[in-house]
C-alpha positions as CSV (number, residue, x, y, z in Angstrom):
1,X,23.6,-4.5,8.5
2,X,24.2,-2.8,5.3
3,X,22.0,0.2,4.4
4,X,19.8,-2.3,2.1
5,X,19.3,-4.6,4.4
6,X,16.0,-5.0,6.3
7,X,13.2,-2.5,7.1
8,X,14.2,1.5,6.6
9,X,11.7,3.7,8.0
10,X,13.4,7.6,7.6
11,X,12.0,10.7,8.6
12,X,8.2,8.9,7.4
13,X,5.1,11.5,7.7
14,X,2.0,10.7,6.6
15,X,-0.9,13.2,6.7
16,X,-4.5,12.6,5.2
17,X,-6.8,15.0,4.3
18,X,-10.6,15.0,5.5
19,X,-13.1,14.6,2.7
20,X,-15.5,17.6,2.4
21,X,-13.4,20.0,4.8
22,X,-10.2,19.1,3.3
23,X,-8.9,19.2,6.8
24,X,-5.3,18.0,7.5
25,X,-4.8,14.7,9.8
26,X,-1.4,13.4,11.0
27,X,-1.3,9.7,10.8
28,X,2.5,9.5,10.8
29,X,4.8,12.2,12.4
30,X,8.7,12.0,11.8
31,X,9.2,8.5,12.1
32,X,12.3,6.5,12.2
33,X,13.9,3.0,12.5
34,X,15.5,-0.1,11.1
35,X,14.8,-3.3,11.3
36,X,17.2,-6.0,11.0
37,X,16.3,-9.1,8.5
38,X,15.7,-12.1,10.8
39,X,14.4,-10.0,13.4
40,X,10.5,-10.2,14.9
41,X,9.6,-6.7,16.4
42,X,6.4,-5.9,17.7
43,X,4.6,-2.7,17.8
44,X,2.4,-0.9,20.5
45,X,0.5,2.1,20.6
46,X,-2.9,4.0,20.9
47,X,-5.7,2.4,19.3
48,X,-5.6,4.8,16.0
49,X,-2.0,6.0,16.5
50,X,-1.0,4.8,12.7
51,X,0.1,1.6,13.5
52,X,-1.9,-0.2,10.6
53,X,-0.8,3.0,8.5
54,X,2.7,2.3,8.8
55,X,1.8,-1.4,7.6
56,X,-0.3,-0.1,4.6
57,X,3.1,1.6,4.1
58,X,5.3,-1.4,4.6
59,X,2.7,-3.7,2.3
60,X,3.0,-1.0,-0.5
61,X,-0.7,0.1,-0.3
62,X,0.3,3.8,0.3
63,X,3.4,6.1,0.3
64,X,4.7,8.7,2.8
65,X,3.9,11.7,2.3
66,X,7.4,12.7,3.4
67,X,10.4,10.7,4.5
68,X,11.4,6.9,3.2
69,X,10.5,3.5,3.5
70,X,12.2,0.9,1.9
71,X,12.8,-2.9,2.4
72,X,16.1,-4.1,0.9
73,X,16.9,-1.0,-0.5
74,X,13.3,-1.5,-2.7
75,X,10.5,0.7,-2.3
76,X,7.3,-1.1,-1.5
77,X,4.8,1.9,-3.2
78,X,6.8,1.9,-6.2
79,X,8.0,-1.5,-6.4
80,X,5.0,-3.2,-5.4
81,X,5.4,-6.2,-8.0
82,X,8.6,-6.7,-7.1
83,X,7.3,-8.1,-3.4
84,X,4.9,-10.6,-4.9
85,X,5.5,-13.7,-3.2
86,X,8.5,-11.8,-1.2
87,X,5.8,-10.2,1.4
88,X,2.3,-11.9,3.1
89,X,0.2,-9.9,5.7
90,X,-2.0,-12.1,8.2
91,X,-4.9,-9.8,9.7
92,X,-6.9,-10.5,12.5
93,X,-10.0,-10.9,10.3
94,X,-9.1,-14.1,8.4
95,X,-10.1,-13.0,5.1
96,X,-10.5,-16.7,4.4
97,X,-12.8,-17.2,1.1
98,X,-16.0,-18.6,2.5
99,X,-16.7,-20.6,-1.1
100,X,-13.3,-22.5,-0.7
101,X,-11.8,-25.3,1.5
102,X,-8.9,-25.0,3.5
103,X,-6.5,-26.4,1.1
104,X,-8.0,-24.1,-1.6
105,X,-8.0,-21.1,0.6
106,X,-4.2,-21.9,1.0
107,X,-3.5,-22.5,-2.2
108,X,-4.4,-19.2,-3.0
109,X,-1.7,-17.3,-2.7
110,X,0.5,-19.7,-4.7
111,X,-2.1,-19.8,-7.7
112,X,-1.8,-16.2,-7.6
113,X,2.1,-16.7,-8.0
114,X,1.5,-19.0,-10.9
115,X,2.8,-22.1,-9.2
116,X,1.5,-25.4,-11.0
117,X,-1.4,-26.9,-9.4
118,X,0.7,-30.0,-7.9
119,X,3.1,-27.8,-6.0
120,X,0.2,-25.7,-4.6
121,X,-1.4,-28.6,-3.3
122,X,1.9,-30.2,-2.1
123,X,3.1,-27.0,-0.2
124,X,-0.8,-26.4,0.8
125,X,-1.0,-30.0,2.5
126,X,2.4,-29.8,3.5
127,X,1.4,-26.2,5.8
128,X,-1.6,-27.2,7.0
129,X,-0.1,-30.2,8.5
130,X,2.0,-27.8,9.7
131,X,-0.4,-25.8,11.9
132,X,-2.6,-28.9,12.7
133,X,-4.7,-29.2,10.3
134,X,-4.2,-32.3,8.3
135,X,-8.0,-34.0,9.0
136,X,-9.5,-30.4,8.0
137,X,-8.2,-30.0,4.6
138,X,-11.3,-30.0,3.4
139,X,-13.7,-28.8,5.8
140,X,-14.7,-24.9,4.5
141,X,-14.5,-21.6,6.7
142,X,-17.6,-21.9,8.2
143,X,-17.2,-25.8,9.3
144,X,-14.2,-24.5,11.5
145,X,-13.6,-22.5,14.6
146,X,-12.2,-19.3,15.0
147,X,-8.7,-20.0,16.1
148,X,-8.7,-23.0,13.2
149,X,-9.8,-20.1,10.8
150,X,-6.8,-18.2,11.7
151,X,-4.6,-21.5,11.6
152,X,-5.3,-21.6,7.6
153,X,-4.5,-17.9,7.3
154,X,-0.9,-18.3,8.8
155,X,-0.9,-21.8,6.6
156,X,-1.6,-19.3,3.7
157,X,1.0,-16.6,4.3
158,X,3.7,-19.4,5.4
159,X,2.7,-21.6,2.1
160,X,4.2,-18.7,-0.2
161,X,7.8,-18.5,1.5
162,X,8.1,-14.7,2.6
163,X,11.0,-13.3,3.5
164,X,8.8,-10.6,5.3
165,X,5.9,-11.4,7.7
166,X,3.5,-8.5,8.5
167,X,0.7,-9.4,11.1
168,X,-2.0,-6.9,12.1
169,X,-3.2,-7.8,15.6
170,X,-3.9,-11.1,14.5
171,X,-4.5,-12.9,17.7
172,X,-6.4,-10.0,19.2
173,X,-10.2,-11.3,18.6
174,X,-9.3,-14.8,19.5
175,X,-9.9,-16.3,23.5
176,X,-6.7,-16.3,25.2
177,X,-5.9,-20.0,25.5
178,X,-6.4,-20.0,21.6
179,X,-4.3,-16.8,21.5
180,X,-1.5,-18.2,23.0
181,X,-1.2,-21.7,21.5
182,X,-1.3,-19.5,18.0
183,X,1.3,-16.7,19.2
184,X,3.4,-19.4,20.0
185,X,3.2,-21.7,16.7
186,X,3.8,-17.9,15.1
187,X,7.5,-17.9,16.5
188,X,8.2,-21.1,16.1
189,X,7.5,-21.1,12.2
190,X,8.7,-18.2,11.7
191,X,12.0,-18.6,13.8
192,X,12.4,-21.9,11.8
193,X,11.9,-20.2,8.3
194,X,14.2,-17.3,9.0
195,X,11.3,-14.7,8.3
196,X,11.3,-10.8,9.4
197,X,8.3,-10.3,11.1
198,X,6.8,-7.5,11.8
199,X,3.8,-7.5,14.2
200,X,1.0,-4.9,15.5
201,X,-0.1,-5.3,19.0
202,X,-2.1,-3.7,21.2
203,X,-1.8,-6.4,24.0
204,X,1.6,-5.7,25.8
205,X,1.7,-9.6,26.8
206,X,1.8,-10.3,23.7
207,X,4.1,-7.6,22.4
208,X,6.8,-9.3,25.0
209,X,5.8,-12.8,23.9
210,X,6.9,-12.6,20.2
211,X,9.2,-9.9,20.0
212,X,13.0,-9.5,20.4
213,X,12.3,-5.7,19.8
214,X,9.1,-3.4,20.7
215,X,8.5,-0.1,19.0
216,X,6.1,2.1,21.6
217,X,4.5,4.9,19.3
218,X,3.3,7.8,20.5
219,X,0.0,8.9,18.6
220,X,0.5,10.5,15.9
221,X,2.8,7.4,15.7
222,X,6.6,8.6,16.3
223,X,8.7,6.7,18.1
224,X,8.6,6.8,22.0
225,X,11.1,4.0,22.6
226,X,13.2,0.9,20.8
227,X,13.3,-2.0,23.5
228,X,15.7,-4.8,22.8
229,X,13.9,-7.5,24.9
230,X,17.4,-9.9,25.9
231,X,18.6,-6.4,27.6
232,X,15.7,-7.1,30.1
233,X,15.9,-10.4,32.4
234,X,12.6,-12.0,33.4
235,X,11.9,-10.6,36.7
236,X,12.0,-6.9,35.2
237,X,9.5,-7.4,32.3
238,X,6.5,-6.7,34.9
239,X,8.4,-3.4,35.2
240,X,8.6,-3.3,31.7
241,X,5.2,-3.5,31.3
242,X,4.2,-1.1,34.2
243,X,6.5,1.7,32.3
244,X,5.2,0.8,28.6
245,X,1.6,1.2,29.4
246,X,3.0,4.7,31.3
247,X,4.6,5.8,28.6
248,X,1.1,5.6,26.1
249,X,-1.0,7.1,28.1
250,X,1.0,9.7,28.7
251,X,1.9,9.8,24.9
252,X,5.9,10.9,25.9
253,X,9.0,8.4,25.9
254,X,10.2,7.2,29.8
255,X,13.5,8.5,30.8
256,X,14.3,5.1,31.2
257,X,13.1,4.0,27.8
258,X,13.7,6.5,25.5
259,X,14.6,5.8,22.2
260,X,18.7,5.8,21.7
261,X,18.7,9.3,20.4
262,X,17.0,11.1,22.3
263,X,18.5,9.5,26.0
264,X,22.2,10.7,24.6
265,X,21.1,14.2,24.6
């Protein structure tokens, strides 16, 4: 990997400032890591460790208040309209619009683009095949279940081409059974399409399940450990899983675990 390539995420702090008191809060402390174009990597954490910050950060709806991040050797703040149609975010609300049908609701994206009105419909068909959704084209939001829901919102993302995938725990409301069927149509699609992916979890199962990599952030979110997931063979991952969940709560990396850096000291 070249330095342009991928996901570059360099000394990143990101502080906010209470309204009123003007107090300081540490989203973000000294963050660092790379990620690889191709690659899925999931990330765990404290709920409200700045995982959905680093996102905001990633999608260009922020910038660091110290420190780097850049995608390709582009910076996402201050080249925001450069990732049109490069970037898509699925969210585990499924921000679907309740006045459109499915096919509309995935056309969206591409209209927004400025696609013609065949090809959205073509590539919106075409995705929502895809996910299983042909006979629902057009049924609207509120005529379809929650996992279905979800279904058109990975339809929409996928529809656009992205290079970059960024999903914020987007299987987390949905009943297990659903969960899984959906995590696993994620990979698959995304493997297929060659997309980086970049996921927020805060189900370890899941974290496992779709990632080659997991990113374990302490809270403020700094890095706790980098876990390549082929290093690990099956019997260890309940292990793995015992030491992860260890290693948040007690919000300081695992010997065993420790990121790179900080074991070779």
């Amino acid at each position: 990997m070249t330095p342009s390539d991928g996901i570059v995420v360099e000394r990143v702090r990101k502080v906010f400032h209470q309204a009123g008191t003007g107090e300081a809060v540490v989203a973000i402390d000294r963050l660092d890591f790379r990620i690889s174009r191709g690659e899925m990597v999931a990330i765990v954490g404290q709920t409200g460790c700045g995982k959905s910050t680093l996102l905001n950060l990633l999608i260009g709806l922020d910038r660091p208040s110290e420190g780097r991040v850049a995608i390709d050797g582009r910076t996402p703040y201050d080249d925001f309209h450069h990732f049109r149609g490069h970037l898509a975010a699925v969210f585990q609300q499924d921000r679907l619009l309740p006045w459109r049908t499915a096919l509309d609701n995935v056309r969206l994206g591409l209209e927004l683009l400025g696609y013609g009105p065949a090809e959205q419909i073509e590539r919106a068909r075409r995705w929502l095949d895809r996910l299983g959704l042909g006979p629902f084209v057009g049924a609207f939001p509120h005529e379809l279940s929650g996992g279905m829901r979800q279904r058109v919102a990975l339809a929409r993302a996928f529809a656009i081409q992205p290079e970059l995938l960024l999903a914020d725990e987007a299987f987390g409301h949905l009943d297990e059974v659903t969960a899984a069927s959906l995590r696993q149509t994620f990979v698959e699609l995304a493997r297929r399409e060659g997309n980086t992916a970049v996921l927020v979890t805060h189900q370890l199962e899941e974290a496992i399940e779709l990632g080659d990599r997991i990113l374990v952030f302490g809270k403020p979110a700094r890095l706790l450990a980098d876990i390549h997931l082929e290093r690990w063979r099956p019997a260890e991952l309940l292990r793995l899983r015992t030491v992860i969940q260890r290693m948040i709560h007690a919000n300081e990396p695992a010997p065993e675990l420790a990121p790179p850096e900080e074991a070779s000291r």
